[in-house]
Backbone bond lengths (Angstrom), bond angles and torsions (degrees), N, CA, C in turn:
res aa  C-N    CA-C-N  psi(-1)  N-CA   C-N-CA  omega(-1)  CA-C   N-CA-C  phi
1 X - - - 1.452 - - 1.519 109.29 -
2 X 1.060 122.23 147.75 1.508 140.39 177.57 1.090 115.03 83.55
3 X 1.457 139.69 -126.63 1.290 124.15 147.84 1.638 83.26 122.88
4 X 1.337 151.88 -1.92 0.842 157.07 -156.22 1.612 134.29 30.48
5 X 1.115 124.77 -93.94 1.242 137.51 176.16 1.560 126.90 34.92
6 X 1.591 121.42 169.90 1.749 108.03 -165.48 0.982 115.37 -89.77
7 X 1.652 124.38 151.83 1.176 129.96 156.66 1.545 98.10 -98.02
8 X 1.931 95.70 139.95 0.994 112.80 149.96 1.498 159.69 -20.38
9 X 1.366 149.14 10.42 1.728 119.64 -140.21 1.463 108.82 -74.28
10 X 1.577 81.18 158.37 1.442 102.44 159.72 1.621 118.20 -165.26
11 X 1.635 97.92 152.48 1.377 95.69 -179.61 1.115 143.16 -32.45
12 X 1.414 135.55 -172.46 2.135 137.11 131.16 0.682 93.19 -57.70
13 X 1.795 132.50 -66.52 1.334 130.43 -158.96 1.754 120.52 -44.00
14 X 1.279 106.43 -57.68 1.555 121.95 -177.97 1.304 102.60 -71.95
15 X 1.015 146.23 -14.81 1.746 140.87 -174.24 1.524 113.52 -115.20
16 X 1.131 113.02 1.13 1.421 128.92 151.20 1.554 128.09 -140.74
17 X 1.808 105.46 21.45 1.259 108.37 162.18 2.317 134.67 -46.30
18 X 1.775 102.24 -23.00 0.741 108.82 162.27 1.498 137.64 -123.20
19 X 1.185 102.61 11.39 2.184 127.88 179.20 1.504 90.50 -59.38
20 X 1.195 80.27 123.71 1.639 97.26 143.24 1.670 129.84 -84.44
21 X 0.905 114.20 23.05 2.048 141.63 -157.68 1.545 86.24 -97.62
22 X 1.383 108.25 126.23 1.143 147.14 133.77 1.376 119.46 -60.32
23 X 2.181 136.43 89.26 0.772 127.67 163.53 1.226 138.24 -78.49
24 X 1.554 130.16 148.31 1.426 111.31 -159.94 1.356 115.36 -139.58
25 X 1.708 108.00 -9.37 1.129 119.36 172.44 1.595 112.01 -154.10
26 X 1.425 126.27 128.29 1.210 120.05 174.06 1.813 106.80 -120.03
27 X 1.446 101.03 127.62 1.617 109.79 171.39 1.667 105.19 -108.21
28 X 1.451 105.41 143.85 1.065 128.47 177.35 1.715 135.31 -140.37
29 X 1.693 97.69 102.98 1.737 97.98 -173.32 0.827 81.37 -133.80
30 X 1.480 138.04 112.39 1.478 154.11 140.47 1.343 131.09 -105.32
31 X 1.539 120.81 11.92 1.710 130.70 140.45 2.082 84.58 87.50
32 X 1.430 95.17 44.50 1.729 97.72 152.08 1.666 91.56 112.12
33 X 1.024 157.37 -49.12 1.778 168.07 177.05 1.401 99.11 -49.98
34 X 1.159 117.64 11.10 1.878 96.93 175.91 1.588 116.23 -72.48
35 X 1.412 109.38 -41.03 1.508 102.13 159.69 1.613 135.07 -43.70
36 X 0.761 92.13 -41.16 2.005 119.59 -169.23 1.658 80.76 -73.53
37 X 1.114 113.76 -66.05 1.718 112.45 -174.56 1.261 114.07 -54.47
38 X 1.344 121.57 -27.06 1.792 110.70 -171.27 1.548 100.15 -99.97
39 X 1.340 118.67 -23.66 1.586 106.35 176.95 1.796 91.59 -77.45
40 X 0.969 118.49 -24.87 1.764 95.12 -174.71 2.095 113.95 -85.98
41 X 1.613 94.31 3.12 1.184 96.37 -177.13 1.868 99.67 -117.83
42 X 0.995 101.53 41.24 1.704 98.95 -158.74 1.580 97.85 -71.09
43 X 1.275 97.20 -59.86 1.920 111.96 -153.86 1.996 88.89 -65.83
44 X 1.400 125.47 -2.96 1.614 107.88 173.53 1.211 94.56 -111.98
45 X 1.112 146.69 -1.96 1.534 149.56 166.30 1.436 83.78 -70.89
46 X 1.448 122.47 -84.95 2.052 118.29 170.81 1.554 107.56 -17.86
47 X 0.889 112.92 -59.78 1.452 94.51 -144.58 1.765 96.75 -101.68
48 X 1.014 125.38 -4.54 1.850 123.88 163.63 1.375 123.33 -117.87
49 X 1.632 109.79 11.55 1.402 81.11 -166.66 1.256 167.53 1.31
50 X 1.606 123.64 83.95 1.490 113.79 -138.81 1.381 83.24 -138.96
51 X 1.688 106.91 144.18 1.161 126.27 157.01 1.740 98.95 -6.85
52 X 1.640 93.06 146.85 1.326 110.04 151.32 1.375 139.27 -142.69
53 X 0.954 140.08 129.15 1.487 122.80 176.94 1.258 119.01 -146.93
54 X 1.514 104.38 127.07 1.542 122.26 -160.85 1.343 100.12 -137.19
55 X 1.924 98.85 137.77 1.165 115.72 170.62 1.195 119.43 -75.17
56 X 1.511 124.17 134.34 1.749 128.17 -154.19 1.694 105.15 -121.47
57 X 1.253 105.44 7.79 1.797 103.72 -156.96 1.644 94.01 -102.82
58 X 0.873 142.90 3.02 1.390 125.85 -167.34 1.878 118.62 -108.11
59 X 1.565 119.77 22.45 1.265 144.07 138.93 1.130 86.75 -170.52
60 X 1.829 108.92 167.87 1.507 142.83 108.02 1.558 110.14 25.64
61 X 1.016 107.41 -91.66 1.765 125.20 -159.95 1.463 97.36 -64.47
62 X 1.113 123.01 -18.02 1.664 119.11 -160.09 1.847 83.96 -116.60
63 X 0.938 154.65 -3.52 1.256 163.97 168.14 1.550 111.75 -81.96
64 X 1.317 112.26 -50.25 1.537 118.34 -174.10 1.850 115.69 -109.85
65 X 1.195 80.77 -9.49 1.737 98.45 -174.83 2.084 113.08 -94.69
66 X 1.229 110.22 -21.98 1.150 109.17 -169.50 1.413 109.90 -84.09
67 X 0.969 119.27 -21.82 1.545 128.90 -172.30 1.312 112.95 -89.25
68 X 1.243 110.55 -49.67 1.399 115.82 175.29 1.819 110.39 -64.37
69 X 0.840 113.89 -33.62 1.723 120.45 -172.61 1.814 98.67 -72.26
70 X 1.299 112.98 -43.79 1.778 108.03 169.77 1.114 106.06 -69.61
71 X 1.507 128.87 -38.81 1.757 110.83 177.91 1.135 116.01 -65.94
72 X 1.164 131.84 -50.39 1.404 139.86 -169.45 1.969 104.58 -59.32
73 X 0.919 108.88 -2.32 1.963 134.98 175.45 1.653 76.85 -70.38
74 X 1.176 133.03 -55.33 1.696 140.04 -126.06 1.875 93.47 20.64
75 X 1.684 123.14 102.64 0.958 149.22 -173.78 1.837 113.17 -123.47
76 X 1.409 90.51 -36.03 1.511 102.99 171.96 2.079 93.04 71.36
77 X 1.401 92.88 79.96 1.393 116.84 -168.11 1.818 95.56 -123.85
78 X 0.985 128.68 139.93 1.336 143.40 134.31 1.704 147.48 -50.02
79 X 0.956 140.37 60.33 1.148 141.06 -138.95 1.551 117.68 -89.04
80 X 1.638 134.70 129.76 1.726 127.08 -156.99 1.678 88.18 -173.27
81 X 1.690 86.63 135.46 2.246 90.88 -162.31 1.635 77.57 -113.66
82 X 0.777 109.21 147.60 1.766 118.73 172.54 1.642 108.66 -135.57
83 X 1.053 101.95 126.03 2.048 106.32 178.02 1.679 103.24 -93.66
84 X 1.762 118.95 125.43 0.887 122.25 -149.53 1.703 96.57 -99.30
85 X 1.411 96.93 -9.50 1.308 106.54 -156.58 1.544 110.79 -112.84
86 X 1.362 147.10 119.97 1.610 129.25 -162.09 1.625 95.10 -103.07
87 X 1.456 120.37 -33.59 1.398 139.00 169.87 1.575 130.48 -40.66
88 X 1.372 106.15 -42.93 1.388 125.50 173.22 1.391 119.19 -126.94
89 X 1.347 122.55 98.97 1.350 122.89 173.91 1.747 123.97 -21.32
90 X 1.381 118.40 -70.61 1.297 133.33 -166.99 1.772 105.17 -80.17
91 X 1.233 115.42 -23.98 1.567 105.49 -169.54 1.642 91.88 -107.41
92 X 1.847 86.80 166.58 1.328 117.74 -161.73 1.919 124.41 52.11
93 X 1.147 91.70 47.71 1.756 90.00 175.23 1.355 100.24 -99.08
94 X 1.256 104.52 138.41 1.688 109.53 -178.21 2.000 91.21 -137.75
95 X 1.825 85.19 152.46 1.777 86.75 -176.04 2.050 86.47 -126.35
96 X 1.365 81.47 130.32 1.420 103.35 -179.05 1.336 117.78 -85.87
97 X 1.605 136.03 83.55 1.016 132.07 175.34 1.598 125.00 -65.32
98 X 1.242 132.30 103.60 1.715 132.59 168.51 1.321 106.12 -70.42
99 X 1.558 105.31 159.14 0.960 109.47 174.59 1.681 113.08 -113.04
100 X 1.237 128.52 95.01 1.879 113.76 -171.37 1.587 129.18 -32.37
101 X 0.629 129.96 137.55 1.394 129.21 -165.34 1.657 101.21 -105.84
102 X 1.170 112.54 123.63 1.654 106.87 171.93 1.403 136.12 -95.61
């Protein structure tokens, strides 16, 4: 076990730069990076609009900040926070982005 060495990143963008995939829903719990994740997934948020749902509970800034950063998209998104959890006040809040249908 361990042994160190790098991991990779890479975008949405770059890991489906050549899919032919139809996205339709993106979930996101990455322990505080959901921002960092949706600006690096922006231009397939553009171009699929798909469901979203991201966990919002893990600071402040990522609580009041995530919502506003998809509106400011003006995407014509739907916005609904649901607590997943009845046990623990602060954990499992996720904000359910829709997408409007025209």
């Amino acid at each position: 076990m361990g042994g160190g060495g790098n991991i990779p990143k890479i975008t949405t963008e770059s890991s489906l730069h050549n899919s032919h995939l139809e996205i339709g829903l993106i979930k996101m719990d990455i322990e505080g990076a959901e921002i960092k994740a949706l600006l690096g997934a922006k231009e397939t948020i553009y171009l699929h609009r798909p469901i979203l749902i991201i966990a919002i509970y893990h600071n402040a800034e990522q609580f009041f900040d995530t919502k506003e950063l998809i509106d400011s998209w003006d995407l014509g998104y739907s916005f609904f926070i649901a607590k997943l959890s009845v046990f623990h006040p602060t954990d499992e809040v996720m904000l359910f982005c829709l997408p409007k249908i025209d």
